[in-house]
Rosetta silent file (secondary structure, phi, psi, omega in degrees, C-alpha in Angstrom):
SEQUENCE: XXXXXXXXXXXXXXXXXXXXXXXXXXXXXXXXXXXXXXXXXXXXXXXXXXXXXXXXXXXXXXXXXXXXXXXXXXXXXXXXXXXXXXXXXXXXXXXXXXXXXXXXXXXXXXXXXXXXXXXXXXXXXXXXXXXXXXXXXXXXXXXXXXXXXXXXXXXXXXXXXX
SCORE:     score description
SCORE:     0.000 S_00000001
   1 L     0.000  132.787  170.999   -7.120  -10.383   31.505 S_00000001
   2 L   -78.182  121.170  161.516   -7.495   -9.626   27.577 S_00000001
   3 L   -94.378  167.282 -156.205   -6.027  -11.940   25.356 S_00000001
   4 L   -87.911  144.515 -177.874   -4.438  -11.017   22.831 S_00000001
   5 L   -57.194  161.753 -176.618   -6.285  -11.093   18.974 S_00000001
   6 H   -75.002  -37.730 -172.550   -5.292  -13.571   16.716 S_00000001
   7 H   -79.804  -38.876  154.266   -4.080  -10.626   14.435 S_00000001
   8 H   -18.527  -83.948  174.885   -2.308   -9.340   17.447 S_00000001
   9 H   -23.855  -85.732 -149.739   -0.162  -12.289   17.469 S_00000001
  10 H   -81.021   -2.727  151.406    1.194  -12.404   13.957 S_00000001
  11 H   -42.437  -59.736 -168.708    1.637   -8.470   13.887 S_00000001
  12 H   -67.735    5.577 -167.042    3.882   -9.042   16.560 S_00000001
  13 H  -116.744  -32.351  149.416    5.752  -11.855   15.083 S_00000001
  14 H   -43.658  -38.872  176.290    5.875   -9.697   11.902 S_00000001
  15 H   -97.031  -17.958 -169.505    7.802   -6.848   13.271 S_00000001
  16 H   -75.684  -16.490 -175.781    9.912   -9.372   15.497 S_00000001
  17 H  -108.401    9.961  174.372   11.322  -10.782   12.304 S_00000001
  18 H   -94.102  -30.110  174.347   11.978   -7.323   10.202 S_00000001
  19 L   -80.847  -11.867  151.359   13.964   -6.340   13.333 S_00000001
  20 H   -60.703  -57.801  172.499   15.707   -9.187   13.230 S_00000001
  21 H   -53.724 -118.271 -165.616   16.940   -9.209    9.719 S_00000001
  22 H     7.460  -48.970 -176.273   17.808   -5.677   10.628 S_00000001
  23 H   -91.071  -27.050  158.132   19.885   -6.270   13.740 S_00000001
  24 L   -40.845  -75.702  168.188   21.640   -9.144   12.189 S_00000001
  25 H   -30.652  -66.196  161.325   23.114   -6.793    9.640 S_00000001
  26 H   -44.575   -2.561 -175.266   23.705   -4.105   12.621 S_00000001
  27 H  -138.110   24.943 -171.379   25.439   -6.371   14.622 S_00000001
  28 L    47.587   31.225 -178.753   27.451   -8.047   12.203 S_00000001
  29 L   -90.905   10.944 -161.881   25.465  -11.463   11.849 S_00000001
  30 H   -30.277  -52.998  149.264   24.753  -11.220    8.290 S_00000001
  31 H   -73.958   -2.926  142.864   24.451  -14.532    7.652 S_00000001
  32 H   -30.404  -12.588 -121.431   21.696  -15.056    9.627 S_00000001
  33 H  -131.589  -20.796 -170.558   19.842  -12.878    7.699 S_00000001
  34 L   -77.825  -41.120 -179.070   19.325  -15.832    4.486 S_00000001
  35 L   -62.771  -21.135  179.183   17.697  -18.498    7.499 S_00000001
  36 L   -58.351  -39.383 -159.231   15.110  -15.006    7.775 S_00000001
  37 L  -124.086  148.513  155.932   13.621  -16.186    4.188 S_00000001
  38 L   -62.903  148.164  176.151   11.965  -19.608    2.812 S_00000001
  39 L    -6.983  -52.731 -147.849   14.302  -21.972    0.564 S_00000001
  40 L   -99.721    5.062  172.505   13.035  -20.311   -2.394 S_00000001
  41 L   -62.493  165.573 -155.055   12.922  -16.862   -1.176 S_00000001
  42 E  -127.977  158.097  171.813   13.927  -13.880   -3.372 S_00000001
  43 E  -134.673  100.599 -168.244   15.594  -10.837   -1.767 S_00000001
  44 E  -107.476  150.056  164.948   15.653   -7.574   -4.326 S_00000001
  45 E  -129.578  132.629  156.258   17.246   -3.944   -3.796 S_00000001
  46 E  -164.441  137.221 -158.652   16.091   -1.752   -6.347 S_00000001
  47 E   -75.800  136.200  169.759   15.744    2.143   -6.636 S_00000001
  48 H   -28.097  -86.329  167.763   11.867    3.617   -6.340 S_00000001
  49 H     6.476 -113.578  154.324   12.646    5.039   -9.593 S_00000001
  50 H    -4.502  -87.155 -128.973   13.227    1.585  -11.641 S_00000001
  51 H   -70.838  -52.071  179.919    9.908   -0.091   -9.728 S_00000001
  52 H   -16.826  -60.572 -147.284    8.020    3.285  -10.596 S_00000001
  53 H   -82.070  -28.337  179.145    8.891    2.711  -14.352 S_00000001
  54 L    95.532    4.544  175.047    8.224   -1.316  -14.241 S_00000001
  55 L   -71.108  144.184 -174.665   12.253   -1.421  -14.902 S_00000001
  56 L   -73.751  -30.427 -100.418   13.640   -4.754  -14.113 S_00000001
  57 L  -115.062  118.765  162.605   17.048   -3.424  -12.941 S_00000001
  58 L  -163.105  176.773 -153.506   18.258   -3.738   -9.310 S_00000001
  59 L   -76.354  -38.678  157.402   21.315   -3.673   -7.133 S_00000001
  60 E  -118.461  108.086 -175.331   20.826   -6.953   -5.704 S_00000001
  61 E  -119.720   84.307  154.971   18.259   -9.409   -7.032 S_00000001
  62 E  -110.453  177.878 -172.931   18.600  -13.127   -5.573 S_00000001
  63 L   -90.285  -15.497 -159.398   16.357  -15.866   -5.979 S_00000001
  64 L  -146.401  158.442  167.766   16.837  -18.271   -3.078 S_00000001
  65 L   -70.815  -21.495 -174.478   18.025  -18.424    0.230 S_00000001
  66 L   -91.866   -7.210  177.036   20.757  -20.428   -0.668 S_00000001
  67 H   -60.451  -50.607 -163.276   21.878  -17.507   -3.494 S_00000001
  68 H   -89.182  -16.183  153.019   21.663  -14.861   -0.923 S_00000001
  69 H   -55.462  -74.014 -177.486   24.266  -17.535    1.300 S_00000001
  70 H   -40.373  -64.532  177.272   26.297  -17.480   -1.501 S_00000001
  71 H   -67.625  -16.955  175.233   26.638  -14.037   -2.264 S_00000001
  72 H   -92.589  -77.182  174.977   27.340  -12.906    1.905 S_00000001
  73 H   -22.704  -51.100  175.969   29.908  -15.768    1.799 S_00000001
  74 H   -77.556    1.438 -161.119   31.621  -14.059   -0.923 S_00000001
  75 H  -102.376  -33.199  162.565   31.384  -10.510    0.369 S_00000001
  76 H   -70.435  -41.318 -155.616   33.100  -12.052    3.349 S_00000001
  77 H   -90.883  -47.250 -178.926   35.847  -13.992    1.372 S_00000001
  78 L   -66.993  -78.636 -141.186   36.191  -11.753   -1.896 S_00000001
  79 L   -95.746  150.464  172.101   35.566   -8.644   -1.974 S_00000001
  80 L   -99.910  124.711  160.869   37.643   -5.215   -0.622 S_00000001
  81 L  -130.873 -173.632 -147.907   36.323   -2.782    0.991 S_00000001
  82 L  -111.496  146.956  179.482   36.402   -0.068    3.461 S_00000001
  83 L   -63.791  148.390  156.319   35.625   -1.505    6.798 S_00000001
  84 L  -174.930 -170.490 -164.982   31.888   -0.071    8.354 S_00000001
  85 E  -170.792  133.814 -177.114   28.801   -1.037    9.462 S_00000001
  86 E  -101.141  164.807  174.626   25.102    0.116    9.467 S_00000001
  87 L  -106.027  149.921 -170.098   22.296    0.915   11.582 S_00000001
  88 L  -120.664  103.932 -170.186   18.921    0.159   10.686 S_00000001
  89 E  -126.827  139.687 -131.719   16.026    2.095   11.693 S_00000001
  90 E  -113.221  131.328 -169.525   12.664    0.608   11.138 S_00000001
  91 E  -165.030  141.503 -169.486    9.154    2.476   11.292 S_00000001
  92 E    77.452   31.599 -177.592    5.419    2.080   10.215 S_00000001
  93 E   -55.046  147.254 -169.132    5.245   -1.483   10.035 S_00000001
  94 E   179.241  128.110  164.726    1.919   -2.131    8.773 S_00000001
  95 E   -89.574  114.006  170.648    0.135   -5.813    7.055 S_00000001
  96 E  -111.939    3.634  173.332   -1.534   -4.246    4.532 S_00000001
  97 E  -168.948 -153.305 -169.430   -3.041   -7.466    2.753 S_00000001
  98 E  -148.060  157.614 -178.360   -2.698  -11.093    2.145 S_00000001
  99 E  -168.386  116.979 -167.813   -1.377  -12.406   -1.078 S_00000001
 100 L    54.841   -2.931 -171.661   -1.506  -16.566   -1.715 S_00000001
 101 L   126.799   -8.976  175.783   -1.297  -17.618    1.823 S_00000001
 102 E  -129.057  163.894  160.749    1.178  -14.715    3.244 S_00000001
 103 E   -38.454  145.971  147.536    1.350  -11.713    4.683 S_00000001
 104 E  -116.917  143.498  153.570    1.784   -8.722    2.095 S_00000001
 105 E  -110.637  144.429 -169.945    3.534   -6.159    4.610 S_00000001
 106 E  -116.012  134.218  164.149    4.875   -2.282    4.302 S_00000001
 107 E  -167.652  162.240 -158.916    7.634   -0.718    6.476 S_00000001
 108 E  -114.486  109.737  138.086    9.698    2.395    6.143 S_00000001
 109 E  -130.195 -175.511 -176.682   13.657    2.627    6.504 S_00000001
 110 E  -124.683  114.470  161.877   16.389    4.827    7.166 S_00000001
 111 E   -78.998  106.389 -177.935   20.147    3.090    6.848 S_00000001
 112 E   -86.628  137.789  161.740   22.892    4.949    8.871 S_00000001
 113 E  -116.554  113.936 -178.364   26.771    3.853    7.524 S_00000001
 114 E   -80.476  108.097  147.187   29.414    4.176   10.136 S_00000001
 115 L   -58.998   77.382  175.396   33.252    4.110    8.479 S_00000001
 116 L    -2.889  -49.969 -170.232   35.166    2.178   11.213 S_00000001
 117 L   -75.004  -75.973 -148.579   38.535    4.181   10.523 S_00000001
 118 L   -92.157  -15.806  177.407   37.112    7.919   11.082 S_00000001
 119 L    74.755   16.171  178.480   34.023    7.021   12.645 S_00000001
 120 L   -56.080   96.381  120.668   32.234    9.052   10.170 S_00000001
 121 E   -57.273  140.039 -174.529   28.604    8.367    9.833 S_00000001
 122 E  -145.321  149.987  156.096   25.999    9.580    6.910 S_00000001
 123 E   -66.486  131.018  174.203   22.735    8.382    5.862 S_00000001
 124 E  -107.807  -27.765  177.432   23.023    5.647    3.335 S_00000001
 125 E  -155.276  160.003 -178.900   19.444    4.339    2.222 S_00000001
 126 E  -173.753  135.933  179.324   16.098    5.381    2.626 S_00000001
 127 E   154.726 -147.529 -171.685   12.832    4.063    1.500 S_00000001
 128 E  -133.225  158.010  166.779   10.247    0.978    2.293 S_00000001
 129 E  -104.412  151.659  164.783   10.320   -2.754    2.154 S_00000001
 130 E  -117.308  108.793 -148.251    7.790   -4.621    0.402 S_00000001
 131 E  -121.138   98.857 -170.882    7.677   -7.880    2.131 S_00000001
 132 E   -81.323   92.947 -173.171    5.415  -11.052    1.490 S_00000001
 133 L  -100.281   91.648  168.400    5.607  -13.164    5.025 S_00000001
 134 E   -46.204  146.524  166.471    4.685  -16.842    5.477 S_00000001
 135 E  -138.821  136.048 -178.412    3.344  -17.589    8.681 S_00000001
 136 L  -128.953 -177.372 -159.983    3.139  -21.118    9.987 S_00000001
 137 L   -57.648  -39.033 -168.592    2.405  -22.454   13.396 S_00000001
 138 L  -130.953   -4.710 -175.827    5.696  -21.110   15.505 S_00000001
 139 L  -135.032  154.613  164.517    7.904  -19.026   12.561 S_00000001
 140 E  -135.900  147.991 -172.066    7.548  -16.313   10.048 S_00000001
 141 L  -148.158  161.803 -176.730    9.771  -15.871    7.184 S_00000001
 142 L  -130.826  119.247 -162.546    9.760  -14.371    4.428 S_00000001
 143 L   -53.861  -65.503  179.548    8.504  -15.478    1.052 S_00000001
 144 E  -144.540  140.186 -178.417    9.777  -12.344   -0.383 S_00000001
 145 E  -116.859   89.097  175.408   11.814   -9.444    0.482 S_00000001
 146 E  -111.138  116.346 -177.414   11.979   -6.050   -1.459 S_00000001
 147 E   -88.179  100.313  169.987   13.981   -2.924   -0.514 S_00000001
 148 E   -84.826  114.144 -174.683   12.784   -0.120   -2.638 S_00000001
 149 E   -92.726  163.946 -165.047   15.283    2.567   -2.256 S_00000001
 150 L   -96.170  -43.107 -160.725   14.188    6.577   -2.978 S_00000001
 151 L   -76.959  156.991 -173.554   17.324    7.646   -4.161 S_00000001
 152 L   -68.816  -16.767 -167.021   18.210    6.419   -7.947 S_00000001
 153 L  -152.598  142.092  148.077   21.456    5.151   -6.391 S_00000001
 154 L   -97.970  147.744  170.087   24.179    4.401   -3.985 S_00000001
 155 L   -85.895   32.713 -170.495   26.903    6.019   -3.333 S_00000001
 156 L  -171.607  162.808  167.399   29.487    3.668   -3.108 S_00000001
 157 L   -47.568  129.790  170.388   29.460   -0.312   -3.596 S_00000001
 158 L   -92.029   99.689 -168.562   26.764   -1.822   -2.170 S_00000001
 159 L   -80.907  -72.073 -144.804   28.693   -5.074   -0.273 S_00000001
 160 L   -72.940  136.132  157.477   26.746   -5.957    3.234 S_00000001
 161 L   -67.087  166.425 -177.387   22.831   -6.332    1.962 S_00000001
 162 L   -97.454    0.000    0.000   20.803   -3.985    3.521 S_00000001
């Protein structure tokens, strides 16, 4: 029997937790998706564009885990919208360095948006995360999470994070 590489390992514990955040969201678990990052983790949206240019500017910027609580709590409680719900589909995961003590990782996605009432689906986001992953003895989390999107925009209010 082959055991598995040491590198082996935390690849695989690396894509088990971007498909997590991912199926949280898809399955309507959202808040789950803040226990996904350390205390102090930051979670940015921000269009390719902007990052390109070194512009600060992004759709969602928090700082903390307890921010990005805060803000899905209100998104439940607050805000109106049209019911829906996305699909996440995830591809090219690839640790492409180290950076302080984490992971730095690259992955590619494409966000499908269903509208509940008509049942209407469209592509909604597209682009890569840039993701910074602590890894400790039995968990990985993430340090930092950024979803660079290609298009300059969305087209509608961005509620659910992505």
């Amino acid at each position: 029997m082959i055991m598995p590489h040491h590198h082996d390992t935390h690849f695989r514990r690396v894509e088990n937790l971007i498909a997590e955040w991912a199926r949280a969201i898809d399955e309507n678990r959202v808040e789950d998706i803040a226990a996904l990052l350390v205390p102090e983790g930051r979670y940015t949206v921000r269009s390719r564009f902007n990052a390109d240019r070194g512009l600060p500017h992004a759709l969602i910027d928090t700082v903390s885990a307890a921010q990005l609580r805060d803000r899905i709590q209100s998104m439940r409680i607050a805000n109106v919208y049209e019911p829906h719900h996305y699909r996440h589909l995830i591809s090219g995961v690839q640790i492409v360095g180290e950076a302080d003590g984490a992971l730095r990782v690259r992955s590619n996605f494409l966000i499908t948006r269903t509208q509940e009432a008509s049942g209407d689906t469209c592509i909604f986001a597209t682009g890569q995360c840039r993701d910074l992953i602590e890894m400790s003895a039995n968990t990985a989390a993430f340090r930092s999470r950024e979803l660079l999107l290609d298009s300059r925009a969305i087209e509608t209010l961005l509620v659910i994070p992505l």
